[in-house]
C-alpha positions, 0 to 999 in steps of 0.5 A: 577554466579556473579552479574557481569555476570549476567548483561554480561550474560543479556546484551548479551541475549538483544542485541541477541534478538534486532539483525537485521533478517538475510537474511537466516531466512527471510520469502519468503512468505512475502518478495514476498507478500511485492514486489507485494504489493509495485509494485502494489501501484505505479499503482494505486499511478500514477494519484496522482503523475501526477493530483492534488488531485482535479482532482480525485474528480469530473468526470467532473473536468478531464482535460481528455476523458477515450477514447482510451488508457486513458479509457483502462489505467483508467479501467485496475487500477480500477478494478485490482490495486485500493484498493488491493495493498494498502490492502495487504500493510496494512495487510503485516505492521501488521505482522511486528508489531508482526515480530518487537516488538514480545508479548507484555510482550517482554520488550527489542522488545517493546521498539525497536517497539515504536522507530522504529514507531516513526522514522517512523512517522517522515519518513512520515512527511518529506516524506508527507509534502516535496515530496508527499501528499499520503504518508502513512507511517504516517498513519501506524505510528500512526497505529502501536502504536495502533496495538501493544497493539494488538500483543499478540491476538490469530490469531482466534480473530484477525481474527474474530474481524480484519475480521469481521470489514473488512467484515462490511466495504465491505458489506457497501461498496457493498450495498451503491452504489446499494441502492443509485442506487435502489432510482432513478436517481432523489436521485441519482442526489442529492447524487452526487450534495451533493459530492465535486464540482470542476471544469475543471478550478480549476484543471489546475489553480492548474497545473499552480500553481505547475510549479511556482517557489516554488508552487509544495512544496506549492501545496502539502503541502496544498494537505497534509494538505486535506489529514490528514483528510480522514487519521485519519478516516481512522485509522478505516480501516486500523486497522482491516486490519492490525489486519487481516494480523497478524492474517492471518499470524499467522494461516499460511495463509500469509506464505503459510501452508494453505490448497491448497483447502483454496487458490484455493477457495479464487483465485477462489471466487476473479476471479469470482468477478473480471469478474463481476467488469471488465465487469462492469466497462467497460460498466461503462466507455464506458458510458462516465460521468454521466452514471450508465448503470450497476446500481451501479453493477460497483461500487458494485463489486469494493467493495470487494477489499480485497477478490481480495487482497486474491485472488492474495495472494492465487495465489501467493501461490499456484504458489509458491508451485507447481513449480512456484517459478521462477516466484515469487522469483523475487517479493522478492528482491523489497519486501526486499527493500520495503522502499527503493522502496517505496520511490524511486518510490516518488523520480522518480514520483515526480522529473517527474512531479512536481519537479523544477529540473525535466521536469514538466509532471504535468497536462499532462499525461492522465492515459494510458500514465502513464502505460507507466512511471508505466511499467519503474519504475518496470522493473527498481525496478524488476533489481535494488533490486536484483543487490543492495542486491547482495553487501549489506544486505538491502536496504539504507532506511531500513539501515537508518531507522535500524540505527535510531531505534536501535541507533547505526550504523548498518553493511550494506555491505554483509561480505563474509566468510572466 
């Protein structure tokens, strides 16, 4: 073979190993995981987009009672939605680490990688600084180049260092509240007065200062600027999630070739905690402000977050496998699209409520009104995703950010075969 071959012969073989995913070897498993985990989010997202981030910082400070619809709206996210979603997203981001960039001596797939993480993080910042402050794809953007140089681990040790460090931060999570509570209600009174303070009046000036003129970009900008403090610690949190994900994903657990028993345990162990954290939590909001009825069960059982993100993954699974998928395939159009949505939930949320151009909900919804705004998004989401992937290969941003990462236009209109 000539050198001139080689080089047509190498070329060839990059470009074959850089192609995009075909729709016929994508992953169900992860496509249905991701379209629940991005709905999910929105539910737990909502208060962020209607409140500033003041109002979730002090009880006291809500410009609203959890009574009625707004303390069922309220409990129904706490104990079902906060945490969880954000879990599996971060643990689904790891396995696309490995899906993107491949092992670590894959050259070609890591240069891909890095591009695909800097585009990324632009996203992010545009995403975080010009339409909301939560964004998180900055955050896994600089994440992911950490991960990365982990891609190679085997799935036991992923597992084990990822869960382990998982595991510590639930314990954590679990023990302080029922310590803080064991100490009395005198510590208790001296923890809480230790928190952030911030007033009822302080979080409707903050209303009133996103509806005036250019103040919503302002506002959050400044929100952003908060916000990258809790993100950068965060990176200890995030990491060892994305580290379990990966490994997870890899033993098969993610992609459905567990064990039925392995799943139905795991389903069975998140129900179990989520009965104690439900009734818990209720008599936590019944109580109304400054009550700790339950001795910092509620707060205990809210936790361990992941097990009931495994829980739903389990079945998810398990749904899928015995005869449910009917149920599940709906889930995987969104998840295909999960940029796209993701974004597109901003884009809605933030044109309702905050945007000069939409009608300025801000500051007016309490949290069961929201599960109404919540509810459209999906069914819109639910319809939209598979009717876009009917006529296209994926969705616009994932097109965009595809494009960008590969530095070429990128087909995206499905080609119908000859």
């Amino acid at each position: 073979m000539t050198a001139a071959e080689l080089t047509s012969t190498s070329r060839a073989e990059a470009d074959s190993a850089l192609a995009p995913v075909a729709p016929k070897d994508r992953i169900f498993h992860l496509d249905m995981l991701r379209g629940w985990a991005v709905l999910g989010i929105l539910a737990v997202n909502a208060m962020a987009f209607a409140w500033p981030m003041s109002a979730e910082m002090s009880e006291a400070a809500r410009p609203f009672a959890l009574t009625g619809a707004n303390g069922w709206g309220h409990w129904v996210t706490d104990v079902f939605f906060a945490d969880k979603f954000r879990t599996l997203f971060t643990m689904l981001f790891g396995v696309s680490i490995w899906l993107v960039g491949g092992e670590r001596f894959d050259e070609a797939r890591g240069k891909l990688l890095r591009r695909r993480l800097l585009w990324l993080g632009l996203f992010g910042l545009i995403h975080g600084l010009a339409f909301w402050f939560g964004d998180i794809l900055l955050h896994y953007a600089y994440c992911g180049l950490i991960m990365m140089m982990m891609r190679s681990m085997k799935a036991s040790k992923l597992i084990w260092i990822g869960g382990g460090i998982t595991l510590l931060w639930g314990f954590l999570a679990t023990a302080g509240p029922l310590v803080v509570a064991g100490l009395g209600e005198d510590f208790s009174a001296k923890f809480e007065a230790g928190m952030p303070q911030v007033t009822r009046e302080e979080v409707m000036a903050t209303v009133q200062a996103y509806g005036a003129g250019a103040g919503a970009w302002v506002e959050n900008a400044k929100a952003w600027g908060m916000a990258q403090g809790v993100s950068i610690p965060m990176i200890m949190v995030s990491l060892p999630l994305m580290m379990l994900g990966l490994g997870l994903f890899k033993s098969g657990f993610l992609s459905g070739r567990s064990p039925v028993w392995l799943y139905a345990l795991i389903a069975a162990l998140a129900a179990v905690n989520l009965g104690i954290f439900g009734v818990a939590d209720l008599t936590d909001v019944r109580a109304g402000l400054d009550a700790d009825p339950t001795r910092g069960v509620a707060a205990a059982a809210g936790g361990l977050a992941p097990l009931v993100t495994l829980g739903y993954v389990s079945l998810l699974i398990l749904m899928t496998r015995f005869g449910l998928k009917a149920v599940t395939q709906v889930l995987a159009p969104v998840g295909r699209m999960a940029f796209t949505n993701y974004l597109t939930q901003t884009l809605i949320m933030s044109t309702l409520f905050y945007m000069p151009w939409g009608p300025q909900w801000f500051g007016t919804m309490g949290p069961g009104a929201l599960w109404g705004v919540v509810g459209a998004i999906w069914i819109a989401q639910l319809i939209w995703s598979p009717l876009w992937l009917s006529a296209f290969s994926m969705g616009p941003f994932e097109w965009a950010w595809r494009c960008l990462s590969y530095g070429r236009m990128m087909p995206l209109r499905k080609t119908v075969a000859a």
